[in-house]
N, C-alpha and C positions, 0 to 999 in steps of 0.2 A: 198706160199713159199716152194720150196721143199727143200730135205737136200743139195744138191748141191750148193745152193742158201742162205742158212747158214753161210758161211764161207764168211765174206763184204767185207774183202779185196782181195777175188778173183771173186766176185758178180761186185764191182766197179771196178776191175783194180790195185788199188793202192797197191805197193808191200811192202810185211809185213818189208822185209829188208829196202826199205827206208823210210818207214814211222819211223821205231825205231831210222835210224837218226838224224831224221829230231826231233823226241820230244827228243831226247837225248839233243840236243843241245841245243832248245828252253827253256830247263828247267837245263839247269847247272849249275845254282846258287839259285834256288830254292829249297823252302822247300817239293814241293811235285805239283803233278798235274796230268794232265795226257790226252791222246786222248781217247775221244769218238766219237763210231762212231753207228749210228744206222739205223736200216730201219724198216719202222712200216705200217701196212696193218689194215685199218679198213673199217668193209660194217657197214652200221646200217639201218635198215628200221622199218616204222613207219604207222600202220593201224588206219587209224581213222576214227571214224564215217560212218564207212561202208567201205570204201573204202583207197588201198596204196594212201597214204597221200606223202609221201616221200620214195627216194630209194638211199641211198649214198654211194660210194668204192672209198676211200681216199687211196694213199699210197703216204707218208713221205721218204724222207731220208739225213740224212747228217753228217758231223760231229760237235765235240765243242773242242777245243783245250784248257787248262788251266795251267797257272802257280801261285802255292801260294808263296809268300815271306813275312812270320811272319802272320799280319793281311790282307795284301792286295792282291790282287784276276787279276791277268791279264787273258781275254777269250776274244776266239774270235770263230766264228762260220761260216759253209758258208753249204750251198744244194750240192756242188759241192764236190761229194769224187775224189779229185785228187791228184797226187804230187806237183802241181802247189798251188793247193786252200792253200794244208797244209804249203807249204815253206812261204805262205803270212800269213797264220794265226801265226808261228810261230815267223816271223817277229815284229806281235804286239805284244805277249802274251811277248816275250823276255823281251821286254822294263819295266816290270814289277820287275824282279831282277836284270836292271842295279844297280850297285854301290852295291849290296845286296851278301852277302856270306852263302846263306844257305847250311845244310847239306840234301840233299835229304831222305825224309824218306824210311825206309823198305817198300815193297809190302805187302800187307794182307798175312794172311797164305791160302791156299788155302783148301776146303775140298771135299771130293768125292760125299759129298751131294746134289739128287737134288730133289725139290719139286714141279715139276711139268714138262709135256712131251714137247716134242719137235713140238707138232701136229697142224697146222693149223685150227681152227677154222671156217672159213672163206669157206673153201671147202668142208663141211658136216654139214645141208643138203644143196644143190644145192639150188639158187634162185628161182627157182618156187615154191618148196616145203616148203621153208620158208613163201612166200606169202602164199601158203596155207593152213600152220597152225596156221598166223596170222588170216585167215578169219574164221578157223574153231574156233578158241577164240571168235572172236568175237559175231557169231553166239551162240558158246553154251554160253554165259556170257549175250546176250537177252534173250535167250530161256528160264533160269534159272531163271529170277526173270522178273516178270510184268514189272515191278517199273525202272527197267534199262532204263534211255534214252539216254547212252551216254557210249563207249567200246573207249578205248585207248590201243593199243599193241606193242611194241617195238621189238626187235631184236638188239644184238651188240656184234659187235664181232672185235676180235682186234688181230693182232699179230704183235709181235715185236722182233727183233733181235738185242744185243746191242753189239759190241766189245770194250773192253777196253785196251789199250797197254801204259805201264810205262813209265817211263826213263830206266828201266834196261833190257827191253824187256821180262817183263812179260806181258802176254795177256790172257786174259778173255774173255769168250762169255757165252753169258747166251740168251736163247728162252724163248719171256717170251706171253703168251697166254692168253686171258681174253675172260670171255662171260656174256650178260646179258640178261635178260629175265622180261620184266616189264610189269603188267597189271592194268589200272587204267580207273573207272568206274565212272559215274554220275547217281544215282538215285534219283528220284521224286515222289511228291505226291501233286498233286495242284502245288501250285505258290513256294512250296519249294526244294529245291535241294541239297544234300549234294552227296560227294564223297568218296571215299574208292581207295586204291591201294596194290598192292603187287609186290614184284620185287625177284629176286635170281640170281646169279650165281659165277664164280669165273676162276681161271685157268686150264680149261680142256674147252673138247668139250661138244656142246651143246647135247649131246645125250639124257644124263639124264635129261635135263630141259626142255624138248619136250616128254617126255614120257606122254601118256593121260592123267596116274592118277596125273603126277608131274602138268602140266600146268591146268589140273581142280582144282586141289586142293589149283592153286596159284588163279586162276578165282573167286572159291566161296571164301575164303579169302579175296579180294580184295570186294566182294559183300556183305559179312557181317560186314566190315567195315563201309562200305556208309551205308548199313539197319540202323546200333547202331548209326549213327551222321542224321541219317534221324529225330531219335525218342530224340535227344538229345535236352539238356533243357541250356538256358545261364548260364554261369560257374560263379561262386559267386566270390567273390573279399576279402583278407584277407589273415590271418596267418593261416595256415592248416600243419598240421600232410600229409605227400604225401606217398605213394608206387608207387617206379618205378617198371614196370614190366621187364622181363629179356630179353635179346638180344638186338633188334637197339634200346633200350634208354641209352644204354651205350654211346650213341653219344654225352652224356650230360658229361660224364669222359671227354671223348674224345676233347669237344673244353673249357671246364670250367679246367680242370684238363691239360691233355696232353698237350697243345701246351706251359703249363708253364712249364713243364720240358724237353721241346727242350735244347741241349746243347746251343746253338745261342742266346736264350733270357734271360739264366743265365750267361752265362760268359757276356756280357753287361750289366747286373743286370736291366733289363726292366722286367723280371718276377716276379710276387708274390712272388716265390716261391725262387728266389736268397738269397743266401748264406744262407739257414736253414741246408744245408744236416745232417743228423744223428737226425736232428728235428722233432716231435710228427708235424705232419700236419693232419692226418686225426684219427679217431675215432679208437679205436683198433677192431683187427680183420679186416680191411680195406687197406688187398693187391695190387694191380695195377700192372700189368705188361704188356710191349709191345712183342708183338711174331711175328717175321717173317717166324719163321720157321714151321707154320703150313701147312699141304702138302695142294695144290690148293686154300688155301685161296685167297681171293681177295687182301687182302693185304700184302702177303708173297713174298721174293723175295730169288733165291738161294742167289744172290750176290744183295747188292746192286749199287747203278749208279758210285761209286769209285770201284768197286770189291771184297769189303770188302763181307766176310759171312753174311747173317742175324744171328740174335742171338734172346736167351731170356731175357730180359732185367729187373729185377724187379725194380721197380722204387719207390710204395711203399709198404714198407714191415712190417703189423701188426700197421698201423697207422704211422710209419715213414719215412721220405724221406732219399732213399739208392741210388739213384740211377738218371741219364739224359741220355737223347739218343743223340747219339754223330756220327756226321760225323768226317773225317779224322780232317780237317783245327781245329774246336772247341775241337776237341778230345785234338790234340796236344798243344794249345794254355791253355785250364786246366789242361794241364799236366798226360791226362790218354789215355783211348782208343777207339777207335770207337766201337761202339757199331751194325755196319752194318745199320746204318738208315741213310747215305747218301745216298736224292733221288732228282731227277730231270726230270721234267717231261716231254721234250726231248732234244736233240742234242744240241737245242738252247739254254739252260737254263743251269746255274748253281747250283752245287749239296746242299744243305742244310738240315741241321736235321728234317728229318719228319718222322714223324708216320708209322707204317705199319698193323698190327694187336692190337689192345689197350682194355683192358678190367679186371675188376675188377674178382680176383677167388672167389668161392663159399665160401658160408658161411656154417650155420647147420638150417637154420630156414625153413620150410613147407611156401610158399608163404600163404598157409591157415591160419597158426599162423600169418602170420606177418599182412594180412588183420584183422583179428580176433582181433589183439590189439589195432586196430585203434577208438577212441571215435568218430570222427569228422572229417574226412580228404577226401583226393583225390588221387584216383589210375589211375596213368597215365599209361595207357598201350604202349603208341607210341607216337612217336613227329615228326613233318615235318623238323627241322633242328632250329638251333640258331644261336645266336653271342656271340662273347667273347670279353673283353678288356684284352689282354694279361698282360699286369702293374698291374693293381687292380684284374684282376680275376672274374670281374662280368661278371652275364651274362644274358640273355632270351633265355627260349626256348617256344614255342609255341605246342602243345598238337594237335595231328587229332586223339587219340580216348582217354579219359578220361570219368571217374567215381567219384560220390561222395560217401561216404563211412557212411556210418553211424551206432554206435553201432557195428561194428566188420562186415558188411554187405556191401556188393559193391551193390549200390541201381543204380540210372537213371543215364545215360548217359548224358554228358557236352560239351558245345562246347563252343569255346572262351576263353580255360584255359592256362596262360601264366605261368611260372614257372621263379621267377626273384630271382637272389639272388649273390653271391662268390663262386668259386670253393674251394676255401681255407675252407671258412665258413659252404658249403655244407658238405664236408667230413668229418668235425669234428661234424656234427648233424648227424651223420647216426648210429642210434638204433639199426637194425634188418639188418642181410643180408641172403639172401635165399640160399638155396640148390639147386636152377634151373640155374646155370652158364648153358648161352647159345650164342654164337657167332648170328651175324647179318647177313642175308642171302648171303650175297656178294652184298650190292648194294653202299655201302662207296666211296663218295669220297671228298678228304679234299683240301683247298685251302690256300695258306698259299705264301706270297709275290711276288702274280701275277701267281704261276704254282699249278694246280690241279695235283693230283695223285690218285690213288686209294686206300683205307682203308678198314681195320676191326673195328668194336668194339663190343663191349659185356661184358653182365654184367647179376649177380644173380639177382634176386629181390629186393628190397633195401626198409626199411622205412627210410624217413628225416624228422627230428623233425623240427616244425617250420617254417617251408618254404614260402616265401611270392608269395601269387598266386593272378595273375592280372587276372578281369575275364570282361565281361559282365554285369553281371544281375542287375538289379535296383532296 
């Protein structure tokens, strides 16, 4: 997409003057809405097992029309950016504040901030050259270790263009660019097999995640992983003393913790975490905050999908809950402000309070000390993803590289190690938090009432007292 090709409503035709009619009208008795409109360009290619396995170049486009009146939600969506498509969308979304007298809300405020470039992804490096440093991964990630029977490499990349225009004829545009970079490996020994992976990337071009030393260093990572779950022993079953390690286990804030402070799941009071605000929920010293405005993150956005800024969000602060992330519609309905985390994960979809970057701030403790206090427990360095019940808070997550810990000592590796417990419950057992606050490479992404988006999270080191761990061993 070049700059020319930026601007949608001169990319489809549809003129900026009657489109601002057309949603003026559709929404003049409403509390708030707005046109979106987007076009989105994604390649991904996929090297497996020797050879391109797959090769794909999708491009999207359309818009989503919306009108809010109090609680209820008129949209209507269609592929077709025309003046035609919009007078029809406008027609249904209307029906929504018959008989209804709302007052249209204010616009976001706008700011000169932007946290990431304009630059297509997609067009550097060229399609040969990407197959060819799929293959040269592959080859040097055999070469590298005997024991490898099996190289998986990825490529993805995505751009996006979204405009958004009010009722008052304010309008927004935001270029938003993502790239990913994955390599996941199967090694062996005899009749046994385990795996290892590593992934990175975020909002820029892929230049830097194609550098030799970046994608070797993501290869033998990926390969030292599978080595340590090669030599790993079944994970024992019980109450254990845990250490998370820092970066992507913050995934565990993230779906045990985070999705119960969505503004959406509090003001319906379906969250744990409904009606505590100003309340001790978690351990002191035990921060939380959501950041969009981190530059390139993978889940940072200038604007989010209403137009709103992203912001810093602290959610909790020193073990109490301050704080919910809030789209417009739930903003206004608690009677505060959007928080910039209305997202939606295209044209077709409706915007709601979701995550962007989530992670616990640094503590004062040496990851060394905080293993070193351990009598009996399990350090979980990484987790393949979990589940949450958003109401109770429980959750699982599953462990792809853990340690047992004995006497102050991270002794053999485990496999089979489940981590079951309450988000609520986990945070008020948390003893020790580390000095290694570190974000997750950029591979996040969160699912949340039918629409995926993309996420951060990250988190210090952490010990949790107590923690009930499902395992294996007999």
């Amino acid at each position: 997409m070049t700059t020319d090709t930026l601007d949608l409503f001169a990319f489809s035709g549809l003129d900026p003057a009657a489109a601002a009619r057309i949603v003026a009208s559709a929404l003049e008795h409403a509390d708030d809405g707005e046109l979106y409109i987007e076009r989105a360009q994604t390649d991904s290619l996929l090297f497996d097992n020797g050879r391109l396995k797959s090769a794909n170049y999708d491009v999207t486009q359309g818009f989503g029309l919306r009108a809010v009146a109090g609680e209820a939600v008129g949209f209507a969506h269609a592929d077709d950016i025309s003046e035609a498509a919009l007078r029809r969308a406008a027609e249904a979304v209307r029906a929504v504040a018959t008989g209804y007298a709302g007052v249209m809300a204010p616009p976001p405020r706008p700011t000169n901030r932007k946290l990431y470039g304009d630059d297509n992804p997609l067009l550097a490096p060229v399609f040969a050259d990407k197959v060819a440093l799929l293959s040269e991964i592959d080859a040097y990630a055999r070469s590298s270790e005997a024991r490898v029977r099996q190289v998986t490499a990825s490529i993805v990349c995505s751009h996006k263009v979204v405009e958004i225009l009010r009722a008052d004829g304010t309008r927004v545009r935001d270029v938003r660019p993502l790239v990913r970079l994955n390599v996941s490996v199967i090694v062996g020994a005899g009749d046994r097999q385990e795996s290892g992976s590593f992934g990175e990337g975020g909002r820029l071009m892929l230049d830097g995640f194609i550098a030799p030393d970046r994608w070797r260093a993501a290869v033998d990572e990926a390969v030292r992983q599978a080595l340590v779950n090669l030599q790993s022993k079944p994970a024992p079953a019980g109450t254990f003393d845990v250490v998370l390690g820092s970066g992507w286990t913050g995934v565990l804030l993230h779906e045990a913790v985070g999705h119960g402070l969505e503004g959406d799941f509090n003001r319906k009071k379906t969250s744990a975490f409904a009606g505590l605000m100003g309340e001790r929920i978690a351990a002191p010293g035990v921060t939380i905050v959501d950041d969009g405005t981190i530059a390139a993150a993978r889940g940072s956005l200038t604007v989010d999908d209403e137009g709103t800024p992203s912001s810093r969000t602290t959610l909790i602060e020193d073990g109490r809950l301050v704080g919910y992330m809030q789209d417009r519609q739930n903003a206004r309905l608690m009677g505060t402000q959007s928080t910039g985390n209305g997202r939606r994960q295209s044209y077709a979809h409706v915007p709601m309070p979701r995550m962007t970057n989530t992670y616990m701030l640094a503590g004062d403790k040496p990851r060394e000390e905080i293993l070193a206090s351990v009598k009996d427990g399990i350090y979980a360095a990484s987790f393949s993803g979990g589940q949450v019940d958003i109401t109770s808070g429980k959750f699982v997550f599953d462990c792809v590289e853990a340690y047992r810990v004995r006497n102050g000592k991270v002794e053999e590796p485990i496999k089979g190690a489940t981590l079951i417990g309450s988000g609520p419950e986990a945070l008020k057992r948390v003893s020790m938090i580390g000095d290694d606050l570190a974000l997750d490479r950029g591979i996040g992404t969160c699912g949340k009432g039918g629409q995926s988006v993309p996420v951060g999270v990250g988190q210090p080191s952490l010990r949790i007292d107590g923690m009930t761990v499902g395992g294996t061993a007999t």
